[in-house]
Every structure is written in structure tokens, then in C-alpha cells.
N, C-alpha and C positions, 0 to 999 in steps of 0.2 A: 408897321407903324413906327413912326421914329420914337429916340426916347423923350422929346421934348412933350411929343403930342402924349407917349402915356404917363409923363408925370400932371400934366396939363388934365388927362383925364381922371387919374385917382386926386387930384385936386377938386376935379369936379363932383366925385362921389362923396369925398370926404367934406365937402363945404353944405352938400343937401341932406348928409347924414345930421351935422351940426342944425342945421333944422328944422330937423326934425320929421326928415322924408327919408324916405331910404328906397331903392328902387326893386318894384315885386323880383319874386325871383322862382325856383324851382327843388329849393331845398330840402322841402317836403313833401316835392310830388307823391301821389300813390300813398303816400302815411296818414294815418290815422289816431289823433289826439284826443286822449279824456281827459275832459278840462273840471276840476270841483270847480264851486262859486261863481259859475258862467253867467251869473245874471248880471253880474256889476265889476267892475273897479278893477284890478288888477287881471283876474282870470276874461275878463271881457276883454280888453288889449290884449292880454296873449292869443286869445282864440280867433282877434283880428291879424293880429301879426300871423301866426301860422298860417292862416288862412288865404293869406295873402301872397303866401310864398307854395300853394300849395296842399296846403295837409287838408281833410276831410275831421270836421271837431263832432264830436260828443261832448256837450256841455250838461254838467249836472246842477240844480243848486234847488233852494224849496222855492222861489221866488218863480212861479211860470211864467208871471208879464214880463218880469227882465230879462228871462230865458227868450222871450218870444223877441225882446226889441235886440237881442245880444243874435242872432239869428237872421234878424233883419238887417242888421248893418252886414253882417257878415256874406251876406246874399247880395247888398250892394255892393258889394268888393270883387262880386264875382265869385265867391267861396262858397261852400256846401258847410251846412250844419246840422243835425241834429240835435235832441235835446230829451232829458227824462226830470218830474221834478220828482226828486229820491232827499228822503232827511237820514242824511249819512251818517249821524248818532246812532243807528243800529246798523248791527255788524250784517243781517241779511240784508240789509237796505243797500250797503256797498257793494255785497256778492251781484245784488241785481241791476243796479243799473253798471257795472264792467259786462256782467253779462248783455245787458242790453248795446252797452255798443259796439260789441264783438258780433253780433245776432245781426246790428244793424249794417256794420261794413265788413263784418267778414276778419278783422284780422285787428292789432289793436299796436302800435308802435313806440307813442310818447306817453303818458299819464303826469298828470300837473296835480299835483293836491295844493291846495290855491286857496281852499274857503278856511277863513278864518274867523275867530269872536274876539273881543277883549275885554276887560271889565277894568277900571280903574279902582283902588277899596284899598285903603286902611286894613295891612293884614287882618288884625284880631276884627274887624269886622265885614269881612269880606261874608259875602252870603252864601251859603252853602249850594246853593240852586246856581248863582254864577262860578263856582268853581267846577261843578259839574258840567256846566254846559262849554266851559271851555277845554277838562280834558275830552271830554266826547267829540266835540267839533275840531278843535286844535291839532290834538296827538288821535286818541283813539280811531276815528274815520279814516287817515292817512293811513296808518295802522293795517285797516283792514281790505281796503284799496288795492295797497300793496299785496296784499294775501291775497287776493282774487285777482290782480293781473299780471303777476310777476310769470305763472306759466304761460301767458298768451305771448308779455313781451321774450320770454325764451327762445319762442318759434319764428321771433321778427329781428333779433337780434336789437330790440328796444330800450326803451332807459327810461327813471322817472327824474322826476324836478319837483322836489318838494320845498312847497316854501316856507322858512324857518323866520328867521327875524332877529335883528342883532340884540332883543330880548335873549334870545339864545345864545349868546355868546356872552352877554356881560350882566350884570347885578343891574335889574333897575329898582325904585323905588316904588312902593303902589303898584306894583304888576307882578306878584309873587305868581296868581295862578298863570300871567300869558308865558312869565319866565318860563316857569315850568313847564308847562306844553312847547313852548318852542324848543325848549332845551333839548325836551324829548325826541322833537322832531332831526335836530341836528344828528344825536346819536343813535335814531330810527335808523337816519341814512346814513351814519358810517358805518354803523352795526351791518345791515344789507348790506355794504359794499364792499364790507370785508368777505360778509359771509359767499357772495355771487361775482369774488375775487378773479375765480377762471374760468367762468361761465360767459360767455358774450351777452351781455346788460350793461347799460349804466345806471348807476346811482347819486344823483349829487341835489345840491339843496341851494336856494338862493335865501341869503339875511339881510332883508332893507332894514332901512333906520323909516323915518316916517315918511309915510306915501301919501300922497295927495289923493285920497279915496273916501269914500263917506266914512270907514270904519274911523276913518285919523281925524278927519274933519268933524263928526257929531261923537264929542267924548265926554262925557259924566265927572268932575272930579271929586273925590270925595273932601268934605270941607275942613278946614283949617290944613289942607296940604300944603308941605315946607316945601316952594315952589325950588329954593336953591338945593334941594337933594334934586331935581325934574331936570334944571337945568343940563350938566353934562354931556344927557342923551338928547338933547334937542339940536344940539349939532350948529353948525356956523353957516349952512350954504340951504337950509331950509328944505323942502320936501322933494322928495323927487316926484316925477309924473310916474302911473301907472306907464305911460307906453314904454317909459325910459325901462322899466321891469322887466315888461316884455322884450323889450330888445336883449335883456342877459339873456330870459328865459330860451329866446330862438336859439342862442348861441348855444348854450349847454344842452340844449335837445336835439341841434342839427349834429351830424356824422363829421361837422368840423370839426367838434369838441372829442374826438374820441377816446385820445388820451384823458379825459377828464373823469375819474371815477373816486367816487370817494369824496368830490369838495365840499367845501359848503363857502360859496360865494360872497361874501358881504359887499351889499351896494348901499355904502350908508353915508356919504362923503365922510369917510375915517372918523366916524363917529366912537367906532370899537379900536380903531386903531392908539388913542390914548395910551 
């Protein structure tokens, strides 16, 4: 091929990635992905994009009908999926469904901890039930995810992708408890990455700023909130899409990324970069 025709043709890939296509591929043949939060929004585009390229998913989340419709596209794409609904607030509830999708394919590669809560509150009157339920579902479930598949991805030479949030990286207002659990989740995964340094794994974390997903779009504020402390993290270039997420996500989960241990990615249009 001459070089006219192959810049002609990375022109051509790079004009259908701009929008918003990108063409299947084989980057995940034979692998096998557990996806938290598989019924919706974020974790749902990634489990199409892998799937798309490949990978066999285990999608977890408490929601069975989004499970089933997150399943159903997926099966339109030509993809295989699986599914268990597991409330990954308790720490045996995580042990079994990793076990369930190790049982179900046999071997277990990527893990994505993906489901997320948020609670908007006036610290001194944040409620104690939503600060609970956000270390549980936030940090703690990731938590124990990683405890029950970090031996499986051992044996596959695997990685996980946890998703953090450029809550985790910077001060925001009214989001002490998300700060806090994503925070957690940032130093989850450097903590792991130090610790499984020279062990063949990866460990790395992606941080959006606001995602065009039901979590970002139906949000509670609490009243007389000082909109100009909000402003900052609301950023100038507006929401990203879930798919745009998963497209990091493939990147730091596929063997392109291998050099990559330890990140934590922020996809926030430099929202943190301030």
C-alpha cells in the first residue's frame, strides 16, 4: 500500500472514530469481563464496547430488567453475556457473584467496578443512611471485588479498571460523602498497584467529571445551595457520553495499555486540571 493510500486510510479511521464509530475489532477475543452496574449508563457501554471487540461479559448490578435489556443489546452486537443480580454492599455478595462468573466462563481477565451512588447534602445535614450507602456501594464493594478476583486475574495475567471520579481528585462542595469514597477508590488502586508491583496485573482507575447518565442527570440538590462554590466542577465543554467512557475504559483494559499500572485517568475536559 503506498503511503498516500495509508494516510488516506488512518484518515478514514480517525474521521468514523470522531463520530462516534469505531470499527469491531479482536482485542478481547477469548477474555472474559466483570462488569459492576451492568444494567445502565456507564457499565452498560462498556460491556457493549468489549463486547464488541470480543470479550465474553459478566454483568452484575441489583436491577434484573436492565440486566436483561443490557444483555439484549449485547446479543445484538453479536456479543455473549451473562448476568447475576448480586447487592454488592455485602462483602459475601461480591465473593459470589466473581465466583459466579469464573463458574460461568471458566477463567475471569478484566473486572470494571463501575456501579456507583451519590447523594448531594449540606455536610452537617447529610443523612446518615446516604452516607452509608455510599461507602458501601462506592469504595467498600470495589473493595471486596478486588479481594475475590485479584487470584483469578493472577492466573490470566489480568487488570482491573476502577472507576473513581475527579470527585477524587479535587474538593467539591456538597459531595463530602462521593469525595470520600472516590477518593478511596483512587488510593484503592494505587495502593494495589504498588502492592502487585511485580506480579503480572494491572491496576488503574478512570476519573470523569459529569457523565451524561441517569446518576448525573436525576440529582436532588439540597436547598439554598451556593450555586457559585458548584460552579468550578461543572466544567466549560459540558458532559461527556457514557460511550465516550468506555472507549478509555477499552483502552486501559486491552494489552495496548500494558505499560499502564498505577493511573488514574481523568476524562474530565480538565476540569481538575485547574
Amino acid at each position: 500500500m503506498s503511503l498516500i493510500k495509508r494516510l488516506l486510510a488512518v484518515a478514514g479511521c480517525i474521521a468514523a472514530i470522531s463520530e462516534g464509530i469505531y470499527v469491531k475489532g479482536t482485542r478481547f477475543k477469548s477474555k472474559v469481563a466483570f462488569l459492576t452496574g451492568a444494567a445502565s449508563g456507564i457499565a452498560r457501554s462498556v460491556a457493549l464496547r468489549l463486547s464488541g471487540e470480543g470479550a465474553s461479559i459478566f454483568g452484575v448490578d441489583i436491577d434484573g430488567e436492565g440486566l436483561a435489556e443490557t444483555a439484549r443489546l449485547v446479543a445484538e452486537g453479536g456479543g455473549t453475556m451473562r448476568s447475576g443480580v448480586f447487592d454488592l454492599r455485602e462483602r459475601e455478595k461480591c465473593f459470589a457473584a466473581v465466583s459466579s462468573a469464573v463458574d460461568e466462563f471458566g477463567r475471569l481477565d478484566i473486572v470494571g467496578n463501575i456501579a456507583g451512588v451519590n447523594r448531594f447534602a449540606t455536610f452537617t445535614e447529610m443523612a446518615p443512611e446516604d452516607w452509608e450507602l455510599m461507602i458501601a456501594v462506592n469504595l467498600s464493594a470495589p473493595a471486596y471485588v478486588c479481594q475475590a478476583a485479584i487470584p483469578h486475574l493472577l492466573e490470566t495475567s489480568g487488570n482491573i479498571v476502577n472507576l473513581a471520579s475527579v470527585a477524587g481528585v479535587m474538593g467539591q462542595a456538597y459531595t463530602a460523602g462521593y469525595c470520600a469514597t472516590k477518593g478511596g477508590v483512587v488510593q484503592l488502586t494505587r495502593a494495589l498497584a504498588m502492592e502487585y508491583v511485580k506480579r503480572e496485573i494491572r491496576v488503574n482507575a478512570i476519573a470523569p467529571a459529569g457523565v451524561d447518565t441517569a446518576m448525573n442527570v436525576d440529582l436532588h440538590f439540597p436547598e439554598g445551595m451556593d450555586w457559585k462554590l458548584v460552579k468550578p466542577y461543572m466544567g466549560h465543554r459540558g458532559l461527556a457520553t457514557a460511550d465516550e467512557i468506555a472507549a478509555v475504559f477499552a483502552f486501559l483494559a486491552s494489552d495496548e495499555a500494558r505499560p499502564v499500572h498505577g493511573a488514574v485517568w481523568t476524562a474530565d475536559f480538565g476540569v481538575s486540571a485547574g
